[in-house]
N, C-alpha and C positions, 0 to 999 in steps of 0.2 A: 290483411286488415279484417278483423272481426264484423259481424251483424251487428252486433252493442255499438260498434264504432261508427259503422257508415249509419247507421240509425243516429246517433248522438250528432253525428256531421250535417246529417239532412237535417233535424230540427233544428239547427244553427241559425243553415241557412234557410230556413221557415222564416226564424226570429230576425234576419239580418232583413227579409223582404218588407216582413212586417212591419218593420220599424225603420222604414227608407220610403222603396221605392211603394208598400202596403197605404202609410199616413198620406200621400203625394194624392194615389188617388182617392181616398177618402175626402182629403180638404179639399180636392174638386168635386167630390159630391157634394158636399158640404155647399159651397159657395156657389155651385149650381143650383141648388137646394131653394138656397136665399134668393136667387134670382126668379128663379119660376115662383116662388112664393109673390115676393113684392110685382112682378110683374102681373101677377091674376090678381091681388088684391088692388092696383092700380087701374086695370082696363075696366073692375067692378063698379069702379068711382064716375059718378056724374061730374063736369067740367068745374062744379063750383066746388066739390069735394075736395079734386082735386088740384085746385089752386091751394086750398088749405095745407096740402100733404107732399108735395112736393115743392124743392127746394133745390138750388143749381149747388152741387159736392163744393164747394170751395165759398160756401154764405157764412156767413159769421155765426149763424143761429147753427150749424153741425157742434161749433164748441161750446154752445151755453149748456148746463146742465143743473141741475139740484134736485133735492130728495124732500122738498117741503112742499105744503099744498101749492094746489094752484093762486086760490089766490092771494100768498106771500110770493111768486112767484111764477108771473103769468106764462105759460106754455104757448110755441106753436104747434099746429098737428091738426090734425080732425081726432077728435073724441071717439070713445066704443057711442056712448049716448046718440049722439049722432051718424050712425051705420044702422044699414037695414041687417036682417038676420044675416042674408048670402055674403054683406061685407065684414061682420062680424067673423064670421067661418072664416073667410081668407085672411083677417087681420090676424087670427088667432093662427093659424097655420106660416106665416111671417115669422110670430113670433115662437112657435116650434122648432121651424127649422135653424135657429141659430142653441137654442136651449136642451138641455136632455130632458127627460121625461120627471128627474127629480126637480131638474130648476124649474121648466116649465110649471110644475105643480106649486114650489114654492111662491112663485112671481102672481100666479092667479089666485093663492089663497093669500097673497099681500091685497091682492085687489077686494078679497072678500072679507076683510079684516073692516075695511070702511063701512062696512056697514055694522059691524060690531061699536067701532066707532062712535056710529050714529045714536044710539042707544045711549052708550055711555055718556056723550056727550048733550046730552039732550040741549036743544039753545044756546049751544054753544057757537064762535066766534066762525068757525071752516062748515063750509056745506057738504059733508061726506058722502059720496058717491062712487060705487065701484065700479061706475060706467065714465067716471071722467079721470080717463088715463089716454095721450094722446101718443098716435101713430105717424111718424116723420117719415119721410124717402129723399136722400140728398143723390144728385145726379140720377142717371139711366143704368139702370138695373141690369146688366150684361157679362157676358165672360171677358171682355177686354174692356178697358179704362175703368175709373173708378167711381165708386158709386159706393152707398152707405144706408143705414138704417136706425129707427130709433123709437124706442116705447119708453116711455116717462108719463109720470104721475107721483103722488103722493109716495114714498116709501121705495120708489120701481123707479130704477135708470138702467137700460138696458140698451146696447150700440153695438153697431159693430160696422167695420168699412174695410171694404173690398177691391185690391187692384190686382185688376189681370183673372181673378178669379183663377188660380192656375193654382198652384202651390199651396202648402201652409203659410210660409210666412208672408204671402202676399194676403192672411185677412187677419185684421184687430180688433179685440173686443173688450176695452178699455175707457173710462172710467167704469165700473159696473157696481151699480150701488143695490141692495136689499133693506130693508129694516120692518122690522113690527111693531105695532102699538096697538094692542098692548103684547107685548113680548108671550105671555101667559094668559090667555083669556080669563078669566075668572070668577064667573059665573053666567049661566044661561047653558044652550043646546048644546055651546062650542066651548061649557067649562074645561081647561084643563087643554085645549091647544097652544101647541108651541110651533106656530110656521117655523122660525130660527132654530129649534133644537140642536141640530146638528151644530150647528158654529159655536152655540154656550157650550155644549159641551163638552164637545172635544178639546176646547180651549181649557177648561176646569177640568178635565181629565189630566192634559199633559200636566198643567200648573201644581196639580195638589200629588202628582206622582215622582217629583222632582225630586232629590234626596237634597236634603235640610240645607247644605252649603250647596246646591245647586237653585234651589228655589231663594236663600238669601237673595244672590244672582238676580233670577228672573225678577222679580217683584221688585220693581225700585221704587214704589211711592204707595204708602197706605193709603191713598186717595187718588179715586178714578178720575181725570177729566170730565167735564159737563158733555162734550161730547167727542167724535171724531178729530185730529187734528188738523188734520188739510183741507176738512168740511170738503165745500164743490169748488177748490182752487182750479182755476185751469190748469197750468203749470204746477209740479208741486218737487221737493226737495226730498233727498232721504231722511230719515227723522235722523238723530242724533243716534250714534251706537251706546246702545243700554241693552239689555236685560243678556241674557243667556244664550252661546254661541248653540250652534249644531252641532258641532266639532268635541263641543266640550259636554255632549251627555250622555249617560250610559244607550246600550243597543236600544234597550226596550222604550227609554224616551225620544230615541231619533224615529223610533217607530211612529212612537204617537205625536209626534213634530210631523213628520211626513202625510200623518192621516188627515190632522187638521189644514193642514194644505190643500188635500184632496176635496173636501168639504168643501171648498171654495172652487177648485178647478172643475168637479162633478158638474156643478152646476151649466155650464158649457155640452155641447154638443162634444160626443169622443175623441174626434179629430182636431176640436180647439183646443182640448182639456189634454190630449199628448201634448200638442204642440205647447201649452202654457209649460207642462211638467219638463221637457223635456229642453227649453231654454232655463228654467230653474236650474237645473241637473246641469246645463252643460255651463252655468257663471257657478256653479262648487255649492253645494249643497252647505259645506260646511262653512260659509261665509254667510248662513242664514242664522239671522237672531229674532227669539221671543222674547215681549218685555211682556208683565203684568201689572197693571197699576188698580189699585182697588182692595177690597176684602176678597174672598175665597170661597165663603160658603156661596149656596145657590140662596137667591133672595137680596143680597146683596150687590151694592151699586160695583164696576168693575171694568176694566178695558185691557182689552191686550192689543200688542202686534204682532205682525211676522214680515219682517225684512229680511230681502237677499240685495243682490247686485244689482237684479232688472226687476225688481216688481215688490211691492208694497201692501198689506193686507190690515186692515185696520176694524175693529170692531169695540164697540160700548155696551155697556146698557147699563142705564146713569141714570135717565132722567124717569120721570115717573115714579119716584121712590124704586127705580130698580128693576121697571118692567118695562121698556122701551128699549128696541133695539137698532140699532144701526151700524153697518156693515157694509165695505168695498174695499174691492181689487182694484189698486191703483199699476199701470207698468211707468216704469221712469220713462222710457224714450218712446213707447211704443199709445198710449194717450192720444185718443182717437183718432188712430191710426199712423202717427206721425213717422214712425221707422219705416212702417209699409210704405207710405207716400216716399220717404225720400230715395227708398230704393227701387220704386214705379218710375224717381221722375229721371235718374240716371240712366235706362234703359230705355225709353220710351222719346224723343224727341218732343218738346213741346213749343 
């Protein structure tokens, strides 16, 4: 047997560790991660803080969720407003340890978008505040049973829940919503920011690279939706099969169908973002459809999706004449944390 060979044999099995027994311990750092985080941001808390911030994993309030202000929508949690500096620091270090370094970035300058906001809206109807985003803890934070977490506010729905803390597939992070407003700042210091970039467009990338009977396909309605369609359904269905398979487009657009995916899964810590990818990949890649509905150019109102078997991805930006964005990863079974839970509660006596 050749050097070239036993060399080709060993990076194999590099890749074979890597991607088994390599992800295993990663998503136990991971979810050790979250626990050491929520536990120091919790023992920071004074007892009336945290009456506010905890909640028993099985309350009704783990599955309420939405992406509109608070007060269309009143929250529980304790506020960034209401933390001193030291609990600000651990709040933010919570919400690290489940996001990569790109999400993290996106989620905090969704936060700082409200004060652009503020400006724009002068007198207007929502009191804009980038310190009123609240921090949830459902159960006890631990490597066995389960326990969960949650940052929401205006634009930012971010969760995730944890059983056993052990494996990948024992943690879920599911509804998870982003949006902007304004999509594109448009004048002042922060003229010319796009928090969402990446999701416009890579989505107007695949769409306008389509060849002409493939884009027919994709684009089924000159007219986008007003918004999202399953909005903050608890429960939500697959949408209807419409726009353009995976199966059925050239190399170089399954390329950029895959990227736009990533766009969404990046956002995640790297052990969540395999594990998102790597249940995509294994219900057939090629049973994944993008639809388009809307115009094409940039400045224009528009929505896409991307459906597989196990997971749902939905994006707008409609309203505002066009600059407003909203944006989430929905999973069918897996919706905070529901698969995790029922293969926690068959192993585990209760």
């Amino acid at each position: 047997m050749s050097r070239l060979t036993l060399l080709r044999l060993a990076v194999a099995a590099a890749l074979v560790t890597i991607f088994t027994g390599g992800a295993i311990l990663a998503s136990q750092k991971s979810a050790a991660n979250m626990a050491k985080a929520a536990s120091g941001f919790l023992a920071s808390l004074t007892p009336e803080q945290r009456a506010r911030v905890a909640f028993p994993f099985d309350s009704d309030e783990r599955l309420r969720w939405h992406f509109i202000p608070n007060e269309m929508f009143p929250r529980k949690g304790l506020m960034i407003k209401d933390m001193n500096e030291t609990q600000r620091r651990l709040a933010h270090d919570l919400l690290r340890s489940g996001l990569s370094a790109r999400g993290y970035l996106k989620v905090t300058s969704i936060m700082e978008l409200e004060d652009i906001l503020k400006v724009i809206e002068t007198g207007g109807k929502f009191a804009r505040n980038k310190e009123e985003y609240l921090f949830s803890i459902f159960g006890t934070p631990a490597a066995k049973g389960r326990w969960g977490w949650r940052v929401e506010g205006h634009h930012v729905s971010v969760r995730f829940a944890v059983a056993d803390g052990a494996v990948t597939d024992n943690l879920a992070s599911s509804p998870m919503f982003l949006g902007t407003n304004p999509a594109e700042v448009q004048e002042g210091d922060k003229k010319g920011l796009r928090v969402l970039a990446d999701e416009e467009d890579a989505g107007r990338a695949l769409v306008t690279a389509l060849p002409a009977d493939l884009q027919k396909q994709a684009v089924v309605n000159a007219v986008a939706p007003g918004d999202i369609l399953t909005m903050n359904k608890n429960d939500i269905k697959p949408l209807p099969d419409q726009g353009v398979l995976y199966a059925a487009l050239p190399a170089k657009q399954q390329a950029l169908l895959a990227k736009l995916i990533e766009v969404y899964t990046s956002n995640m810590e790297a052990d969540i973002a395999a594990e998102r990818l790597a249940k995509i990949k294994a219900a057939g890649m090629d049973k994944i459809r993008f639809a388009w509905l809307g115009e094409t150019d940039k400045g224009k109102k528009h929505y896409y999706s991307v459906q597989g078997p196990t997971f749902l991805i939905e994006y707008d930006n409609t309203q505002n004449n066009g600059n407003h964005i909203h944006s989430v990863w929905r999973d069918f079974n897996g919706d905070f944390g529901r698969d995790v839970l029922r293969e926690h509660l068959k192993q585990v006596a209760h």
